[in-house]
Every structure is written in structure tokens, then in C-alpha cells.
C-alpha positions as CSV (number, residue, x, y, z in Angstrom):
1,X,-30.8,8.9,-26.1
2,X,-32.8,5.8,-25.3
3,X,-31.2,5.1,-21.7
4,X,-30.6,7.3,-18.7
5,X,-27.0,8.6,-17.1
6,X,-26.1,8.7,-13.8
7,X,-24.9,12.3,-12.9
8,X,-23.0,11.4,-10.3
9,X,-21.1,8.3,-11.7
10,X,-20.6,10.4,-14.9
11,X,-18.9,13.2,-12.9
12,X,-16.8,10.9,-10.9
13,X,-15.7,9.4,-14.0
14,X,-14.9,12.9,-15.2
15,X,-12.9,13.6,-12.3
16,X,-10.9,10.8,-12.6
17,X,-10.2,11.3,-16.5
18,X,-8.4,14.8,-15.2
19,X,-6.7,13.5,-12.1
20,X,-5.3,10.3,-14.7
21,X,-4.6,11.8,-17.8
22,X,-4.9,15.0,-17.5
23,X,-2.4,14.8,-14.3
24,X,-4.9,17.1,-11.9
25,X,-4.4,16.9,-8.0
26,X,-7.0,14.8,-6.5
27,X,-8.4,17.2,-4.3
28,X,-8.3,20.0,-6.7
29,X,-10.4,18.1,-9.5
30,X,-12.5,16.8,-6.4
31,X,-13.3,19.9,-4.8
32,X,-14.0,21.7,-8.6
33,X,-16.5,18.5,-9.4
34,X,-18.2,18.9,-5.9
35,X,-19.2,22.6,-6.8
36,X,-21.3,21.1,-9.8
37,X,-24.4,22.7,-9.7
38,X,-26.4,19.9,-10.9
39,X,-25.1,17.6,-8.2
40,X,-27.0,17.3,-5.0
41,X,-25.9,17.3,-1.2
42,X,-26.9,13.8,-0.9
43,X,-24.6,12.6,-3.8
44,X,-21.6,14.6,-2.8
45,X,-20.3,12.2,-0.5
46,X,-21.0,9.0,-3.3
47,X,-18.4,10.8,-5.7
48,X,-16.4,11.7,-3.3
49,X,-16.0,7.9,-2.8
50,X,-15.9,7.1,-6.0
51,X,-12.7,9.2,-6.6
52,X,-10.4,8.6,-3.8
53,X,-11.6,4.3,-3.7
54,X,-10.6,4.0,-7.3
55,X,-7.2,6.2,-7.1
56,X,-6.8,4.3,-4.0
57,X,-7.1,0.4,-5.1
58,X,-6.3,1.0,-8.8
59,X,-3.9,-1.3,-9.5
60,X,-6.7,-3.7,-8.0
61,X,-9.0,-2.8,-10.0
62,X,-6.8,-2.9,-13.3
63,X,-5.2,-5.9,-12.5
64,X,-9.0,-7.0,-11.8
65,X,-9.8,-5.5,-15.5
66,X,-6.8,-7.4,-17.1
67,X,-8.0,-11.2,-16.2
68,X,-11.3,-10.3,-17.7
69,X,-10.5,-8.1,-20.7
70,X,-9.8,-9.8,-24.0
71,X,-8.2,-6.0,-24.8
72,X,-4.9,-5.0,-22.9
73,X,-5.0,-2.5,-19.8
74,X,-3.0,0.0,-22.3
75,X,-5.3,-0.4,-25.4
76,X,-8.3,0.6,-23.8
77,X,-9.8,4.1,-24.4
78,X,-9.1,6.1,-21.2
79,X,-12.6,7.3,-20.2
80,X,-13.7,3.4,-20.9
81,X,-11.1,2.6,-18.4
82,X,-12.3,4.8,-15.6
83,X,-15.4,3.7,-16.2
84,X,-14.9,0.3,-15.9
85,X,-12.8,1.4,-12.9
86,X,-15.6,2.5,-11.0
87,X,-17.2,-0.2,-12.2
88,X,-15.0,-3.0,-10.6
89,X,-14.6,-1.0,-7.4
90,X,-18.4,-0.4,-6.9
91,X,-18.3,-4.3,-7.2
92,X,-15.8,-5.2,-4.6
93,X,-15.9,-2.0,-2.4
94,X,-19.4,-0.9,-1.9
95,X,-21.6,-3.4,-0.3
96,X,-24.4,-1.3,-0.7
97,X,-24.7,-0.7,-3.9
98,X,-26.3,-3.5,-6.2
99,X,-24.5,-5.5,-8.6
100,X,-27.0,-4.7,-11.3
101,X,-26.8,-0.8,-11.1
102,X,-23.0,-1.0,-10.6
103,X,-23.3,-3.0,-14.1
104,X,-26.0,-1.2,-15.9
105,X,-25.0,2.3,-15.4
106,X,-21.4,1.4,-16.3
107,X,-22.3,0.3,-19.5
108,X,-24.8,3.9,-19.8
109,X,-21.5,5.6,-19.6
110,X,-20.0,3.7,-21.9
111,X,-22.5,4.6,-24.7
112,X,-22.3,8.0,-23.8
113,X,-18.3,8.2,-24.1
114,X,-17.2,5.8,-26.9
115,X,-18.3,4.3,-29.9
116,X,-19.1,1.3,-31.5
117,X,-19.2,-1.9,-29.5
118,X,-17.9,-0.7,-26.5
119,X,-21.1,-0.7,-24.3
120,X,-21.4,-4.8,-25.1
121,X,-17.6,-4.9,-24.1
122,X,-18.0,-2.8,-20.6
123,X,-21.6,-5.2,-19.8
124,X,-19.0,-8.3,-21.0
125,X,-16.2,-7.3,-18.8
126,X,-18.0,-6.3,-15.1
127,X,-20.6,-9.4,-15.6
128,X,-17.4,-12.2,-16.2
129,X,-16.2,-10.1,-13.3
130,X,-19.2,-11.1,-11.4
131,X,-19.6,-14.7,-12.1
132,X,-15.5,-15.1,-10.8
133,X,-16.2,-12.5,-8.1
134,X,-15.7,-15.3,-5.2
135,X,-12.7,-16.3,-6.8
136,X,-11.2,-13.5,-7.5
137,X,-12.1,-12.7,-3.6
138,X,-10.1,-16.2,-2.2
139,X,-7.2,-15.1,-4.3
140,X,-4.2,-14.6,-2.3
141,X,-1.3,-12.7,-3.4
142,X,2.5,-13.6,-1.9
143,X,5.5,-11.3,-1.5
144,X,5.8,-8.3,-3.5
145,X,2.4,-8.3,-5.4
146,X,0.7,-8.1,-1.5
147,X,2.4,-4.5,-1.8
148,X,1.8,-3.9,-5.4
149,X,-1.8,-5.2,-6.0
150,X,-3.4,-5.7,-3.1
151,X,-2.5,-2.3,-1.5
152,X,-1.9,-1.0,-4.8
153,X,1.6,0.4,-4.2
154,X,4.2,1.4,-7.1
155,X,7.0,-1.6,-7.3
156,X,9.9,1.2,-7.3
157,X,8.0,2.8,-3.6
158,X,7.6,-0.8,-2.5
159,X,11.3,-1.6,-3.2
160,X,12.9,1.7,-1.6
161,X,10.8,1.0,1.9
162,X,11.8,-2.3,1.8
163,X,14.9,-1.0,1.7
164,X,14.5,1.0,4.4
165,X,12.5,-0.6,6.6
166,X,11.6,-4.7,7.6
167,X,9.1,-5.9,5.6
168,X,6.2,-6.0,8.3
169,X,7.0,-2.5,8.7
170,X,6.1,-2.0,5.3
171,X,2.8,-4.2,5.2
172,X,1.5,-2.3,7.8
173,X,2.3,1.0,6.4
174,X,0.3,0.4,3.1
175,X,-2.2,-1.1,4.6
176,X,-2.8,1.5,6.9
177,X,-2.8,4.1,4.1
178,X,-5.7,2.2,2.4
179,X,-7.7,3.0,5.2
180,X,-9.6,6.1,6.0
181,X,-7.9,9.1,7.8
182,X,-10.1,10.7,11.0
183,X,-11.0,14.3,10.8
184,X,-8.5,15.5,13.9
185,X,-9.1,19.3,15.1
186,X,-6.5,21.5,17.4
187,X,-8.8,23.3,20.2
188,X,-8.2,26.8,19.6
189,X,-7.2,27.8,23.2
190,X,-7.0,31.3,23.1
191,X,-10.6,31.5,22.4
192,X,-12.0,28.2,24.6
193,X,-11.2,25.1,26.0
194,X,-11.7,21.4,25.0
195,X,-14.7,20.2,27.4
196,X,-16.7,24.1,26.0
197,X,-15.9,22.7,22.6
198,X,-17.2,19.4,22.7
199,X,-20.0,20.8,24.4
200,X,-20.5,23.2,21.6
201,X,-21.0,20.8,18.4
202,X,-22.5,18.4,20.6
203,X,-25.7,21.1,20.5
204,X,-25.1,20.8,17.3
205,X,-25.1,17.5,16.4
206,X,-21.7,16.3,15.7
207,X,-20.2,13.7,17.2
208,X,-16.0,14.0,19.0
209,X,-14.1,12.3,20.8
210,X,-10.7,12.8,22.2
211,X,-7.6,12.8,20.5
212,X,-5.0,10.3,21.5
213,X,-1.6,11.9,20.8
214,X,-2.8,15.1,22.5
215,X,-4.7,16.4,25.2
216,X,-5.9,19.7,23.3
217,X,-7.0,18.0,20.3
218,X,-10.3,15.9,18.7
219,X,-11.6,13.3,16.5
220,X,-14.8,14.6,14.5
221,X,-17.2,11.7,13.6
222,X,-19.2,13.1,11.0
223,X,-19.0,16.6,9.3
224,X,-20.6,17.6,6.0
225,X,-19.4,21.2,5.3
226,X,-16.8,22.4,7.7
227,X,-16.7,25.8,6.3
228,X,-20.3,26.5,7.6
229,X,-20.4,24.8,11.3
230,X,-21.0,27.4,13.5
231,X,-17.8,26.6,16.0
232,X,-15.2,26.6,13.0
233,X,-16.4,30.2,11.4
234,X,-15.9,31.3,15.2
235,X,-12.5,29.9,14.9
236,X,-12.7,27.3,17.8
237,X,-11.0,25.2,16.1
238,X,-8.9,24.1,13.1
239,X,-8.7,20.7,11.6
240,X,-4.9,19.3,12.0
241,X,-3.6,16.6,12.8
242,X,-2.2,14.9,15.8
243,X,1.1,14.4,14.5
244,X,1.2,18.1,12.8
245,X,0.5,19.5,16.4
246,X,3.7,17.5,18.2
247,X,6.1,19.4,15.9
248,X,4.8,22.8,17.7
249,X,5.1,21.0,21.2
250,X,8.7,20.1,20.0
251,X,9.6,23.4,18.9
252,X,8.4,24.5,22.1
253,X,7.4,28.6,21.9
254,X,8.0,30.9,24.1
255,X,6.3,34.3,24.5
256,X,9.1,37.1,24.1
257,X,11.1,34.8,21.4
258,X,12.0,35.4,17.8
259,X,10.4,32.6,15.6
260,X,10.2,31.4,12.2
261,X,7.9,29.0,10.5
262,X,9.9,29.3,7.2
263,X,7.0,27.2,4.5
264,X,4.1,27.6,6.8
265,X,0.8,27.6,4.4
266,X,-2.0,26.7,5.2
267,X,-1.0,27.9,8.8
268,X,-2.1,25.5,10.4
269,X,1.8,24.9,12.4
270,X,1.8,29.1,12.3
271,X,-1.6,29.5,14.2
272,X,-0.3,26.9,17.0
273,X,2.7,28.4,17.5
274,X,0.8,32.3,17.8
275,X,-1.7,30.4,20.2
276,X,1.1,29.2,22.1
277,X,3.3,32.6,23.0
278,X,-0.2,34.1,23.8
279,X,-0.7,36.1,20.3
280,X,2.0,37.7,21.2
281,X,5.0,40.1,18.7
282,X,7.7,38.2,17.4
283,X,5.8,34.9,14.8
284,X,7.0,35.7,11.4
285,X,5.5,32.4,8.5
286,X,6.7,33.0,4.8
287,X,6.1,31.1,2.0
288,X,6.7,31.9,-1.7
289,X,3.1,31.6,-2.8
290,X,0.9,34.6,-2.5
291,X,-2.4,32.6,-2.5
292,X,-0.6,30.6,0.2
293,X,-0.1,33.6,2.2
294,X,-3.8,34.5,1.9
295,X,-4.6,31.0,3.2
296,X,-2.3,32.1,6.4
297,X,-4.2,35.1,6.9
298,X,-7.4,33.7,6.8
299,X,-6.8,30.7,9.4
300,X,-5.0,33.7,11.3
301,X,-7.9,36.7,11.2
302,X,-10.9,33.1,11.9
303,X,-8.7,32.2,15.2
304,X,-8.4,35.6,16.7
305,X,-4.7,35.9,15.9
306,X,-3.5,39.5,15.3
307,X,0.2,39.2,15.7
308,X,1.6,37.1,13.1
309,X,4.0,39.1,10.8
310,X,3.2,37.0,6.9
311,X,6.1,37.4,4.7
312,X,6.0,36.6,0.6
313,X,9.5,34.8,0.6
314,X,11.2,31.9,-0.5
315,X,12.7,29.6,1.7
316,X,15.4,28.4,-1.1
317,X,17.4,32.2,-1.1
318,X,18.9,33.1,1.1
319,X,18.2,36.6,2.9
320,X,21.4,38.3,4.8
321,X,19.3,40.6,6.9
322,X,17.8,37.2,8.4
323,X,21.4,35.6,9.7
324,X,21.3,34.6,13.3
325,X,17.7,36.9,14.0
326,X,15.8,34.0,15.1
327,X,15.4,31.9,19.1
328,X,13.6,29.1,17.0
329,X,12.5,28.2,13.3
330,X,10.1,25.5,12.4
331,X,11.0,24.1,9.5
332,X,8.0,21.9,8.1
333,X,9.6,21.3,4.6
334,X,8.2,19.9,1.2
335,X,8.3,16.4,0.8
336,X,7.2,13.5,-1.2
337,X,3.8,13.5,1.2
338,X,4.2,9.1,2.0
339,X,2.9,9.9,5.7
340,X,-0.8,11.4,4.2
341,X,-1.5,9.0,1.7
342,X,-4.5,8.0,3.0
343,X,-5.6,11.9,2.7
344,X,-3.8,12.1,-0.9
345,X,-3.8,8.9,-2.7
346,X,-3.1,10.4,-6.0
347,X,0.5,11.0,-4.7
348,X,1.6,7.7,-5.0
349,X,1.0,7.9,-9.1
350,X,2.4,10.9,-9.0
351,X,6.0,10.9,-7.5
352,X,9.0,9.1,-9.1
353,X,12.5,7.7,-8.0
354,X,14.0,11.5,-9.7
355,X,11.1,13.4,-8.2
356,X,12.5,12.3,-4.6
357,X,16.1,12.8,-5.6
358,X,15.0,16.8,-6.8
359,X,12.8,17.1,-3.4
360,X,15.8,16.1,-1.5
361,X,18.1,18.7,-3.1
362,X,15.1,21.2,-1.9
363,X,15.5,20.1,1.7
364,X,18.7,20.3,1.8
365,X,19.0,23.6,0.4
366,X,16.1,25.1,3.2
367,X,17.5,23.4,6.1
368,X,21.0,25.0,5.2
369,X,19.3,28.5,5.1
370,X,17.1,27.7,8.4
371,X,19.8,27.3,10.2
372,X,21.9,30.0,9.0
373,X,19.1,32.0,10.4
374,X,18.9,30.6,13.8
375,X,20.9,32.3,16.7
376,X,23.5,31.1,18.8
377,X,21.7,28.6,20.7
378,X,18.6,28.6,18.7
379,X,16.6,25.6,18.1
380,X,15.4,24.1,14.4
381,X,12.8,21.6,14.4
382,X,13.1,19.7,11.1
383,X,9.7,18.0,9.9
384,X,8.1,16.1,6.9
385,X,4.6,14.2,6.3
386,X,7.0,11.6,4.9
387,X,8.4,8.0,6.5
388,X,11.0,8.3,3.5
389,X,14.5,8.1,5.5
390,X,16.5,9.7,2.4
391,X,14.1,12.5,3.4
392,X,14.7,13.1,7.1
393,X,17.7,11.3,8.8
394,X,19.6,12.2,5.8
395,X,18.7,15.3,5.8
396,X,19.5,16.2,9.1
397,X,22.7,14.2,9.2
398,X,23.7,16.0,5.8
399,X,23.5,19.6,8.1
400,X,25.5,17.9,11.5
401,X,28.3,16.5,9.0
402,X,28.7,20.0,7.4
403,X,27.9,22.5,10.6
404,X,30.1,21.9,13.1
405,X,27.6,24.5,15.2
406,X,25.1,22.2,14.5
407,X,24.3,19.9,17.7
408,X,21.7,16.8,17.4
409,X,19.0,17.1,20.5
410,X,17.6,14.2,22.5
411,X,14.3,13.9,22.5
412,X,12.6,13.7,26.1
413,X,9.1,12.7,27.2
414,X,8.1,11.5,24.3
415,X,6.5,7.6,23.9
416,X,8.9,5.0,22.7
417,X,6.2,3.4,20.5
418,X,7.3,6.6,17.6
419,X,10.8,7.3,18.2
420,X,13.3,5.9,15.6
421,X,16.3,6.6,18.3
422,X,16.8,9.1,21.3
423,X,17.0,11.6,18.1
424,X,14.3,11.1,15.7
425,X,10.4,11.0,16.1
426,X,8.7,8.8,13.6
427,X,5.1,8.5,13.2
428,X,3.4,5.9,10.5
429,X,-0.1,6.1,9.3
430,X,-2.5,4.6,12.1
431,X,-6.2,4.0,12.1
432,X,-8.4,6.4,14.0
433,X,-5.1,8.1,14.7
434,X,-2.4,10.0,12.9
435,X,-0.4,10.5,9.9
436,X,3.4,10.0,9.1
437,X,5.4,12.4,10.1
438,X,8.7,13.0,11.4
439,X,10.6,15.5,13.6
440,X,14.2,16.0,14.7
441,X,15.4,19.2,17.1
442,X,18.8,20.5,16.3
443,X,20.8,23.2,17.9
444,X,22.9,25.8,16.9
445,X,25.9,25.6,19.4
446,X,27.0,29.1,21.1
């Protein structure tokens, strides 16, 4: 082999060959391909880029590809496509890396992982890419291809929001999901308080600042390796977001009460919820996957919570023994994931206009059984991580129209800016900020 590879462009090229064709979660492949042995510390957080900028501004990048390429999108050899994925995105993306290595080691790969010509069609592609680069750059797209292109958005997702919501609403949601998401930690309060905290990784050398939606949490500037700071394996902390916590505040705890978190992995929901009654009997979280469950148990045993009763059970049966046992049930159910995809960008290649329609029939199903389970006069709180209405007002209304018991709540004290109506809470993806979520508070009438 007369030319060099670059491990960490090869592996990121890897990574995206399973999460493409191979259909792997993004953060699954990721986190296996950051475990390489042969890759370094200091090039963990350049694949790592890699991966999530090309899943999230690849129909850029192919539609970049396609003016270029005298061979069509879908003719082109998988692995040659990723690499000239990374390619392009280096290009446009990563002002820091030169033009020539973006180029060179491109077409390295491209020896490595096809035959024949291809390294001379790879180095032809990227460098008529860079001749038109400023051209391609004053390009302006116009109505739908904005969505679809520029924020690299499936036409059938763009079309249902639209359909949903006005069109600004939209641009700004995709846009926003391009961006980065901040690393936002709940103060473990049971253990110390927010000014200690800050205090604490300050000595050792990371940077916070406060949260905006809540006075307990934090924004982490810069982290490497959660697992191993110091304040985390003490369990000071636990990274969630700001919108995650409000459900808890919504739900509203009480020491002395019966309460279900009915899918609760990773925990983080559950662990509020124990800090909040004190770590106090009475917190039961279920979910129907055992390693799930082991997830639980770890955030629980790392914050100092002894209490929590975890329960292998799935939230779709229903379980006699459970009718009317519980004051209040948070019910944080599975969704299509819209409000995190800046943390999951894979999801919007993944999901489908029948893969919404079969979540849906899920929710519907849990909320039924959730409620069934709360006592007279219990609360529910209803939440997703999605801004998909078929998912949430739906929902909900789908349970009032068939439960007479069931009774709508008002939602008090609570900022204008992210409430649909009186009833509904609806965040949307914001920079330095938090995810999309929504909540709802229903009653069961005595």
C-alpha cells in the first residue's frame, strides 16, 4: 500500500456504513467505534463530528454530490458514498480543516474500499466541488427545498409540520435542530446544592453556567468523559434536560404518595421524582427491558436513592392488581423522538408516516392503562420528546372523549412563551436551551 489512511476518517466512514445501510442507531455505532483501541483521545471528538455533521446535513451533502457526480446518488457504491460524504461536509462544515487533506485522504479511502477507477472519480468529484464551492455557497434554496436540503429534512416530515404548524414555526424548528444541543445537568439535591456544585467542577476545570428553564439545573461547557468526573461518580448530578425536569415539577410529588413512572429508563424522570418526596417509600418505575431496569438502578444506587421499588413490566398489559393504587403516574411515553433531534439525528432517516401511525396506537394503548391505574383524584402527567400533535393533543383528547372520569387540568405558573393553550406545554428545540417536549396534566375525577 503506497499511500497512508487516516484511522479516524476510516472509522467514521465505518460508522456511518452501519448507521446507513446497515440501519444501526447513531449513538450505538458511535459509542462502539469510540471504544476502538487504536483511536486516540484527541481524535475521539473529530469522529464524533464526523458522524452526527454528515447524518445531520446529508441530504446537503448528497444533493451537493449529485451536481458534481457524472454517476447517480443511487449508483454509487455505499462506502464510496460515505466517503465522499465526509468528504463534502469536511469542505463546507469544518473551517479548520484544509481543503487539501479533506481531498487527499478521501480519495485514500477510496483506494482502500473500491476498485478500479474510483479513487480518480472521488479526487474528480470533491475538487469540481471545490472550484464551485462559492457558488454552491450563494445558492439559495425557496419553499420546500429550504426544509428539505438546506436543513436536510424528509419531504413527508416537512409536509405533516406544515400541516400542523405555520411555516415559520417550522423553519425555526429545523433549523434549530441543526444546531448543537447543551450538556444540561439536574443538581442532585439530596446530596448538595447548586452554588457547592458549581463550585465543585469549577476546581476541576469545567466550565457551568445556569440553566434557564430551572433554578436547580446547569449548562456544562466542556466535558470529555462524564463517566469519570469526579462530581458525577459521586452522584451530584445527572445530565437531563431542562425540559425533561418540568414534567417532574408538573407532576408535582409529594412525600407519603403512591407514584408511578410507568416507562422510566434511563431514570433520569425516576431519580427526580425519589429526590423530590425525600427518598422516601412509595416511587415504583417499570419498564419492559431488563437492561433498562439495570440503567435505573444504577442512576438510582450513583444518586443516593434507596427507595425506588424497579419493576420488569410492560406498560401495554394491563395488570388488575394495579387499578386505582396510584396518587400520581408519570407517563413519559415512546415517541417518534422530533423534540431531540439535534441529540439523535439518525431519527429523522429512520421514522416513516406508518412508523408514527404504529407509535400512536402504543400511546394510546399506555395512557388508557395509566389511567386505569390512577386513583380517584389522581393526577397523570402525559409527556413526549416530540412536537408531533397526532402524538400529544390527540392523544390526550383520544382519553377525555372516551373517560368521562377523565378531567383536562389548567396549567398555572408556567411562561406563555411554551404553552400551546391553558392545557398543553409545548417546548421546541432552542439554542443553548432545551429540547421538544410536551406535557399535559389530566385528572381522574372522584
Amino acid at each position: 500500500m503506497g499511500y497512508k489512511i487516516d484511522y479516524p476518517r476510516e472509522l467514521a466512514v465505518k460508522t456511518l456504513y452501519e448507521i446507513n445501510h446497515n440501519k444501526a442507531f447513531v449513538n450505538i455505532a458511535l459509542k462502539k467505534s469510540l471504544k476502538d483501541p487504536k483511536l486516540s483521545s484527541i481524535d475521539k471528538p473529530f469522529v464524533n463530528t464526523l458522524v452526527y455533521g454528515v447524518i445531520k446535513h446529508m441530504s446537503y451533502c448528497d444533493w451537493v454530490i449529485s451536481n458534481h457526480s457524472k454517476i447517480k446518488l443511487k449508483k454509487i457504491a455505499p462506502m464510496l458514498l460515505e466517503i465522499l460524504r465526509i468528504g463534502v461536509y469536511q469542505v463546507f462544515f469544518l473551517d479548520k480543516v484544509p481543503h487539501f487533506a479533506a481531498v487527499n485522504e478521501s480519495v485514500n479511502l477510496s483506494k482502500k474500499y473500491s476498485k478500479g477507477k474510483s479513487d480518480k472519480f472521488v479526487n474528480g468529484v470533491l475538487r469540481s466541488i471545490l472550484r464551485n464551492k462559492e457558488e454552491i455557497l450563494q445558492h439559495r434554496f425557496e419553499g420546500d427545498e429550504k426544509l428539505t436540503i438546506q436543513y436536510s429534512a424528509p419531504i413527508w416530515l416537512v409536509k405533516m409540520l406544515k400541516e400542523q404548524y405555520p411555516i415559520e414555526v417550522v423553519e425555526i424548528f429545523f433549523e434549530e435542530s441543526m444546531k448543537n444541543a447543551p450538556i444540561t445537568a439536574r443538581v442532585n439535591r439530596l446530596k448538595t446544592t447548586k452554588e457547592e456544585l458549581k463550585k465543585s467542577l469549577a476546581t476541576e476545570g469545567i466550565g457551568v453556567e445556569d440553566g434557564k428553564l430551572r433554578d436547580y439545573s446547569i449548562i456544562i461547557n466542556q466535558f470529555s468523559d462524564i463517566s469519570k468526573n469526579p462530581s458525577y461518580q459521586e452522584g451530584l448530578f445527572i445530565i437531563q434536560d431542562e425540559a425533561a425536569m418540568m414534567t417532574v415539577d408538573l407532576l408535582d410529588p409529594k412525600p407519603g404518595e403512591k407514584i408511578l413512572d410507568m416507562c422510566s429508563a434511563p431514570g433520569g424522570k425516576t431519580t427526580h421524582i425519589g429526590e423530590m418526596i425525600k427518598d422516601t417509600h412509595g416511587l415504583t418505575a417499570r419498564d419492559i427491558y431488563d437492561h433498562k431496569l439495570k440503567l435505573i438502578d444504577e442512576n438510582c444506587k450513583r444518586l443516593g436513592l434507596k427507595n425506588v421499588q424497579i419493576e420488569l413490566k410492560d406498560g401495554l398489559k394491563f395488570y388488575p392488581e394495579d387499578e386505582e393504587k396510584y396518587d400520581k403516574i408519570l407517563l413519559d411515553a415512546p415517541c417518534s423522538g422530533l423534540g431531540i433531534l439535534r441529540r439523535k439525528p439518525d431519527i429523522k432517516w429512520n421514522l416513516s408516516e406508518e412508523g408514527i401511525k404504529a407509535i400512536i396506537q402504543i400511546q394510546k394503548s399506555l395512557i388508557k392503562n395509566a389511567f386505569d391505574y390512577l386513583k380517584p383524584g389522581g393526577i397523570l402527567v402525559y409527556s413526549t420528546c416530540t412536537i408531533n400533535r397526532q402524538e400529544n393533543e390527540e392523544v390526550v383528547h383520544d382519553l377525555i372523549e372516551n373517560n368521562k372520569s377523565a378531567s383536562l387540568l389548567s396549567l398555572k405558573g408556567i411562561d406563555e412563551s411554551i404553552l400551546l393553550n391553558k392545557h398543553f406545554v409545548q417546548t421546541f428545540p432552542k439554542e443553548g436551551q432545551w429540547d421538544g417536549f410536551f406535557m399535559s396534566k389530566i385528572q381522574k375525577r372522584t
